[in-house]
N, C-alpha and C positions, 0 to 999 in steps of 0.2 A: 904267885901269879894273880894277878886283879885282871878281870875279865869284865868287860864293857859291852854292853848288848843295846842297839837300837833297830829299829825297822824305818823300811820307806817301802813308795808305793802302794799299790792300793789291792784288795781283795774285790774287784768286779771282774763281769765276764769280759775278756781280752787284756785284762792287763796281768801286769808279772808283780808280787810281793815280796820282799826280800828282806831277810834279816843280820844287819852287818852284825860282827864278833870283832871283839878287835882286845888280844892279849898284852899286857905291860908286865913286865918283870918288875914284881915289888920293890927289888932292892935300886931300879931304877923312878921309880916313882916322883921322887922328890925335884929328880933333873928336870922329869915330865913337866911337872904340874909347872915349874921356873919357866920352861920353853912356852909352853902353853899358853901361860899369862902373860907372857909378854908378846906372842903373837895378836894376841885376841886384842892386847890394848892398841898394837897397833894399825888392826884391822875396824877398832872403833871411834879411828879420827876419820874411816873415810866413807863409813854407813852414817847417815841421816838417823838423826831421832838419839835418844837415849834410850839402848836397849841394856837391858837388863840379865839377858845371855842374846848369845850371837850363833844363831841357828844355819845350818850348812843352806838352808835355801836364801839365808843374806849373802852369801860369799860368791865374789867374782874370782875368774879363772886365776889372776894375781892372787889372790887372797889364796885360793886352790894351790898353788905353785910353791909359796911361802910357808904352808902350811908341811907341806913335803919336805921341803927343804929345809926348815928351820925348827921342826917339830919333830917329826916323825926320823930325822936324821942328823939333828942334834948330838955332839959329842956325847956319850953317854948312855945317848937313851937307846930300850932295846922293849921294842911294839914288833907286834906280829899280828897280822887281818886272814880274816876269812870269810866267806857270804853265803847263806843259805837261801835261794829262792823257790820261787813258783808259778807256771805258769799257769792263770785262771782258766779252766774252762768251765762247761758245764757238767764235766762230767766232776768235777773239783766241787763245784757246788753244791752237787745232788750228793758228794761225799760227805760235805759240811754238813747238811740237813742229818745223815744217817748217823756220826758221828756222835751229834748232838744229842738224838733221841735214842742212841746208845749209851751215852752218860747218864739222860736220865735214867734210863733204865736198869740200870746196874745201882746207881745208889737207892732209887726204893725201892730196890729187893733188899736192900741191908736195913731199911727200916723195922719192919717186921722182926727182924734178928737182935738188932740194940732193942728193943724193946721187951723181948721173951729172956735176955740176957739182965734186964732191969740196969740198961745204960739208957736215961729217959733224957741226958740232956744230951749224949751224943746221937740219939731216935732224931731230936728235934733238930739236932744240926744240918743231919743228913738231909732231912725233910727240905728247910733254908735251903740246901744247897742243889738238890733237885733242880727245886722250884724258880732257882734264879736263873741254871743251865737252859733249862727248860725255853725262857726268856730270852736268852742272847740269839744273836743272830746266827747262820750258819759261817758267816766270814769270821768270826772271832773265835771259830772252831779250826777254819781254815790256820787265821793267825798262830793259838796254840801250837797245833801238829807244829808249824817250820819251827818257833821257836823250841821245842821240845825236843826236835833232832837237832837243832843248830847246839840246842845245851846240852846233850848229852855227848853229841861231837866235840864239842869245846872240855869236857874231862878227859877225854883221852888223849887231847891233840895238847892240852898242857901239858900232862903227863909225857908224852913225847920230847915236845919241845925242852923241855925241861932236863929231861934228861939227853937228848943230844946235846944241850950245851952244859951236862953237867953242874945244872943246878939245881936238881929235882930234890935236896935238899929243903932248898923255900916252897916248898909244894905244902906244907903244913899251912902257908899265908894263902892257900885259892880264897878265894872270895868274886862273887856276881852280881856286878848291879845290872838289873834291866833297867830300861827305860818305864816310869807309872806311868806316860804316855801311852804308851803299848795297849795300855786299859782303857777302854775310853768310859768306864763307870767307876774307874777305881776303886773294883773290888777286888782287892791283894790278898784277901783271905781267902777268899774261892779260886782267886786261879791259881796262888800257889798250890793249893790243894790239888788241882788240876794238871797243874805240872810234877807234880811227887807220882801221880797214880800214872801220868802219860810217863817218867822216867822209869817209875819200876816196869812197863811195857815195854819201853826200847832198851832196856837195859835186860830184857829177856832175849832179844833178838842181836843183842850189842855185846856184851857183855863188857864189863871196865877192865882195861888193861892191865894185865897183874905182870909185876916183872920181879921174874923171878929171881934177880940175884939181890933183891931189897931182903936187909935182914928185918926179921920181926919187930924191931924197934925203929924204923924208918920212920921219919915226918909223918909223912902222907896216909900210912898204915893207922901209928898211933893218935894221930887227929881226927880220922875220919869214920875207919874202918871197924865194925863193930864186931862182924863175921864172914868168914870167908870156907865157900865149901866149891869146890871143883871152880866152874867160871863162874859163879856167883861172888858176888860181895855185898854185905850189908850193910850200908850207910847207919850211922850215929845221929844222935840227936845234932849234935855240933854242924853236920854236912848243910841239915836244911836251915840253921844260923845263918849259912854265909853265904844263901841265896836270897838277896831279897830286891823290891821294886823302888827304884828313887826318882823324884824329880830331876830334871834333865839340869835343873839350873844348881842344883847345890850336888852333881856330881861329873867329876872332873872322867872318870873311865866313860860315863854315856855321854858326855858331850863329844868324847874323842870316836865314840861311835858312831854318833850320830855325822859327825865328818866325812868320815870313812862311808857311812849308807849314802852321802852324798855325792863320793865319787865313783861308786859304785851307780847310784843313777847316771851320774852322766855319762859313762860309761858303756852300761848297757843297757838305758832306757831312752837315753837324749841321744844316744850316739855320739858323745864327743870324745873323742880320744886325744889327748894331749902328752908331752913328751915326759912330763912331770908325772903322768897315771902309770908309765913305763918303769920310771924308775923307782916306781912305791910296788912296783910286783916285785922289788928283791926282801921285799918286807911278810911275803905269803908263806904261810907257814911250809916248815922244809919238804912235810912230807906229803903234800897237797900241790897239787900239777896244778890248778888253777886257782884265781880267788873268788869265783864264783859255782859253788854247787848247784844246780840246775835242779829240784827235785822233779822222779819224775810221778805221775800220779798214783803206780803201782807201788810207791814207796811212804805217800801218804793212807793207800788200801793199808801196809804193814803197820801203818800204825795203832790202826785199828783192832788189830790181832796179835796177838791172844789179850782175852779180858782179863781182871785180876782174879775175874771168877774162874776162869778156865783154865788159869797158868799164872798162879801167883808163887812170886819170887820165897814170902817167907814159909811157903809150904814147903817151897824145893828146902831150904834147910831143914825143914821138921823129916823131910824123906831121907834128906843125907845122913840124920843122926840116928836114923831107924836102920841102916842098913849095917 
């Protein structure tokens, strides 16, 4: 499963931000990217200019339509969408701010400890990555959280999907492009970082799906899975390989996302509902009643708790092997 992530909309007070997903089955990938490029070249005899990619805010309702019907349902091809947003308030905002000066504060406490440990170049890292947190706004705290539940949602909902249709075999091929969009500093090293420390916290409160009639030598087990103690599981080096941030123009899953986040805006930010958005809801993953997640602010608070200082995951193994 190749998993495609973009956002739209915005992080101010009264608007809603949203983060599409949108699942391809690998072994359908090839048909994809055929449909795709042939939609797009035909969608580029009838946009002005020479563009260089072809961004869902270029595309008219035809183009939208075609898109559906000639991509998305293409013989072959097997995509599956889902949406995570949020509605800005202030009280979202005053979360962002606390959020933030909660990150900082949790990594210069680990200063003091790399450095009594004699790790002086990861003391200095830490220090970097304070100081940059420190720096960002509270919207890009906001952005984080969705993305972070939208990602950690999106490994189980493969896992699902995967195995209802009996392929959870290819589960060994997951791989996650976000959008470097996403970033508007394009610093990929601090917010993966940010994203590893945000997944081992929702993955306290979440835990990743363990199905139990997988025998110990499963794809999915032996690619990823490093250790496993009651509902816990311990991601491998390999897991954070196959998340990383690409430009929107040299990757075929984020531009298909970034699609998808635009019919999702028009949808439920324009209000436009067309007969073509109706029939791409058979494309919503099986076991999601809707393809927009609404988060509600109580769920962005969870994100915030427990710290890694207060409930870290590789502790809970160090406790399982004591008992």
């Amino acid at each position: 499963m190749l998993i495609g992530i973009d956002d739209t909309g915005t992080v101010a007070l009264g608007q809603t931000f949203m983060v599409s997903v949108v699942f391809i089955r690998s072994t359908s990938m090839p048909i994809v990217t055929f449909a795709f490029e042939r939609w797009k070249k035909l969608c580029r005899r009838k946009i002005p200019g020479n563009l260089k990619e072809i961004k869902s805010t270029d595309l008219t309702d035809g183009m939208y339509k075609n898109f559906v019907n000639d991509v998305v349902f293409a013989p072959g091809v097997s995509i599956w969408y889902n949406t995570f947003g949020v509605m800005v308030d202030n009280h979202t905002l005053e979360w962002g701010k606390l959020q933030r000066d909660r990150f900082v504060e949790q990594y210069r406490a680990e200063i003091p400890v790399a450095f009594s440990e004699g790790r002086f170049k990861l003391a200095k890292q830490t220090e970097n990555l304070a100081g940059w947190i420190k720096s960002t706004p509270p919207g890009m705290q906001i952005k984080m959280a969705v993305l972070d539940i939208a990602f950690l949602a999106s490994i189980n909902q493969a896992i699902v999907e995967s195995v209802l249709g009996k392929f959870d075999e290819e589960l060994s091929e997951l791989q996650w492009y976000i959008d470097l969009g996403f970033l508007k500093d394009k610093s990929t090293m601090y917010w993966k970082e940010l994203l590893r420390s945000g997944l081992i916290q929702s993955s306290q409160r979440e835990p990743i799906i363990q199905i139990t009639e997988w025998p110990d030598d499963h794809p999915f087990l032996t690619t990823f899975i490093e250790q496993s103690k009651g509902p816990y599981s311990k991601f491998n080096r390999e897991f954070a390989k196959r998340i990383n941030f690409y430009d929107s123009s040299t990757s075929i899953p984020v531009q298909l996302a970034d699609i998808f986040a635009g019919i999702m805006r028009k949808k439920y930010l324009d209000g436009t509902y067309k007969h073509h958005f109706k029939r791409l809801e058979e494309k919503i993953l099986k076991k999601e009643r809707n393809d927009l997640h609404l988060l509600q602010f109580s769920e962005l608070e969870k994100f915030n708790q427990p710290s890694p200082s207060d409930l870290n995951i590789y502790e809970e193994f160090e406790r399982a092997d004591s008992v």
